[in-house]
N, C-alpha and C positions, 0 to 999 in steps of 0.2 A: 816630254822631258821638262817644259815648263813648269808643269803643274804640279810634278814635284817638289820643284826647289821653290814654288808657292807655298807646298803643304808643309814641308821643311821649314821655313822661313816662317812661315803663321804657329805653325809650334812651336817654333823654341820660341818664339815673341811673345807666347800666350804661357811658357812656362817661367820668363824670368816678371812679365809683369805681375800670375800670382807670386811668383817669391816676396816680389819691393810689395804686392798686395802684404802680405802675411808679417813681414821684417817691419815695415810699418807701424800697422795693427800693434804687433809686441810691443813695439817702443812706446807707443801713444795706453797703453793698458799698463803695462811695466811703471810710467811716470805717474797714473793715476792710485795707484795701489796705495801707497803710503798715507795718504789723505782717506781712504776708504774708512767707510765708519762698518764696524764689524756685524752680526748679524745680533749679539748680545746688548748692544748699544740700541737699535730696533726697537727689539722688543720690551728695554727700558724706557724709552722715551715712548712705546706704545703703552706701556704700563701706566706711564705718568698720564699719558691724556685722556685715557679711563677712568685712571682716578679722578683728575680734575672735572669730566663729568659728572660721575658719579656724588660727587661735593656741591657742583652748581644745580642737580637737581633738588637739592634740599632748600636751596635759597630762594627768595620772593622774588631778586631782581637778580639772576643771574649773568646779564649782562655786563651788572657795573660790580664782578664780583672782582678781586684781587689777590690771587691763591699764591701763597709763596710755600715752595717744598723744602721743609727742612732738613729731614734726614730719609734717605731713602734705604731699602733691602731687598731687593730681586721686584716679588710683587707687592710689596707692604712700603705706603708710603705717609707720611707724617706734615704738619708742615700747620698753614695758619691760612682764614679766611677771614677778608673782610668783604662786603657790601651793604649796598642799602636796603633798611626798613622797609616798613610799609608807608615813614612817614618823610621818604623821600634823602633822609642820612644816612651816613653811613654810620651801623650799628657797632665795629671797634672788631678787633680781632679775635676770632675764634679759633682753637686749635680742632684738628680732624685729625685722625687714621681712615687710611683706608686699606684693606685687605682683601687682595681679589676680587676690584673694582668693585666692592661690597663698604660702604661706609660703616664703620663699627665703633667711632665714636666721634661727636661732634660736641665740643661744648654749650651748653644749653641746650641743646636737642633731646625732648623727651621721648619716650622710645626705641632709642636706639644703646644697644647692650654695651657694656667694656669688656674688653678683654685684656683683664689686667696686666699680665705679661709684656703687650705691644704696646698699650698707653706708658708703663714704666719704661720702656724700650724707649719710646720718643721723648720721653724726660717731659710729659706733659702735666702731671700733677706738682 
């Protein structure tokens, strides 16, 4: 007779602790939701730092590069570079596209294409 009003007693203890388990969990998820960055914000900011690679490999000193993004569109992003030379300055600001972590125009940079469309897009001429 004991052991049942053990097994009784350990169950209902073990049913309302996952409840306050689970009622909990809601509240602490529920309060975090709002601040949640969406899944399209992601793959924006993963965009951006593709691009900004895809920029600092073209450069001598990629370290001391200083990339500012001006206009952005899903995967095409626009924006300005500076770092330094070869002769230890910093050589002034250059504007880039980049499309599809593909650099497609860089000012100064000899072969690499324009696509006129996306440089008139970034208002860079």
């Amino acid at each position: 007779m004991k052991t049942i009003f053990k097994f009784i007693f350990f169950s209902v203890l073990s049913i309302i602790g996952l409840f306050l388990l689970f009622f909990f969990a809601s509240i602490f998820d529920s309060a975090s939701a709002p601040g949640r960055k969406s899944n399209r914000y992601a793959t924006q900011k993963y965009y951006e730092f593709e691009a900004k690679d895809a920029v600092k490999a073209l450069l001598k000193d990629p370290d001391s590069s200083k990339i500012k993004i001006r206009r952005t569109q899903s995967d095409t992003f626009c924006g300005t570079v500076n770092s330094k030379n070869s002769f230890g300055a910093y050589a002034g600001q250059k504007a880039f596209v980049v499309k599809k972590n593909r650099v497609i125009y860089l000012t100064g940079t000899i072969g690499i294409g324009q696509e006129a469309d996306v440089v008139e897009w970034c208002n860079l001429k």
